[in-house]
N, C-alpha and C positions, 0 to 999 in steps of 0.2 A: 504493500500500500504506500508506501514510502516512494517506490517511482512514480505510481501512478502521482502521490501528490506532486510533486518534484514535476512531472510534465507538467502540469495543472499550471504550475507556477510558471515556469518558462514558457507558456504561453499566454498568461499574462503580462508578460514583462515583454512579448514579441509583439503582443496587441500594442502594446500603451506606446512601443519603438513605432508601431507605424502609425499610430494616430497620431504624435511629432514629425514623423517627415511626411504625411499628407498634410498638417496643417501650414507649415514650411512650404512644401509644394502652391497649395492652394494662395500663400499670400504673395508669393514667383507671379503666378501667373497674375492676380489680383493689380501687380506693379509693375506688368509687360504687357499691355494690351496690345490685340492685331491689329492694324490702319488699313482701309482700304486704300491700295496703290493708287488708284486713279484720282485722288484728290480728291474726291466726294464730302470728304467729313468725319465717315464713317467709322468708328472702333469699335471693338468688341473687346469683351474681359471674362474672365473665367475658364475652366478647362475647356469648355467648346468654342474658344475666339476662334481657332482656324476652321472649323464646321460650319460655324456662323459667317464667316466671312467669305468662305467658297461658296457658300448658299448667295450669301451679299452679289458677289462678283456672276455667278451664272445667273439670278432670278430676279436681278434689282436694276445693278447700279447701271446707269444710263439706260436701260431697257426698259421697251413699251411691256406694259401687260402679255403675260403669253398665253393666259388659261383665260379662256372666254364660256360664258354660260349663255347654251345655245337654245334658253326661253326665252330670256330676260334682256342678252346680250349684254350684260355687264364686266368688267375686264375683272382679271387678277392676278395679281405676281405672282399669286404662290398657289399650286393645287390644291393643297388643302386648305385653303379657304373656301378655292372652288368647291371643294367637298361638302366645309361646311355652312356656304350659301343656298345649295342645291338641297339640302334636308333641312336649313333653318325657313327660307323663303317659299322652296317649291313643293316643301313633302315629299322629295325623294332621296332614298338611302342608299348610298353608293358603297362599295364591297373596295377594300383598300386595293385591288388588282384591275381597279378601271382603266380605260383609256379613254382620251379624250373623243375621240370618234364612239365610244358606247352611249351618249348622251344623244 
């Protein structure tokens, strides 16, 4: 019982080691934000700045609307919004494997 406690322990002492270098981590990234290239303004913070920002650069920044809702004709950056205007405005529920031509 002696090992078993002994591991018990050494895995708390392994938890507590990475909840300090996740919070260390977390405050890196918190004082490194991503900038969008193109001048726009843009930054993002947090572990998803580069997620966020690749999203930014393909589905934003200087780009017209690409998802169109083919009732209402209303634009949108982002699909899922289209998703969720089509079941908030038109009462329809769309299955995360749609295409835009299924509407």
């Amino acid at each position: 019982t002696d090992e078993v406690f002994m591991n018990a322990q050494e895995a708390v002492g392994a938890h507590r080691d990475t909840q300090g270098l996740l919070a260390r981590i977390n405050e890196f990234v918190q004082n490194d934000p991503a900038y969008c290239p193109r001048d726009c303004g843009r930054s993002y913070k947090g572990k998803w700045r580069k997620t966020n920002l690749r999203n930014h650069l393909v589905y934003e920044c200087g780009l017209p609307c690409m998802f169109k809702c083919n009732i209402c004709n209303r634009t949108f950056k982002h699909k899922c919004t289209l998703k969720t205007h089509m079941g908030c405005k038109h009462k329809i529920v769309i299955g995360k494997d749609f295409k835009l031509n299924d509407i």
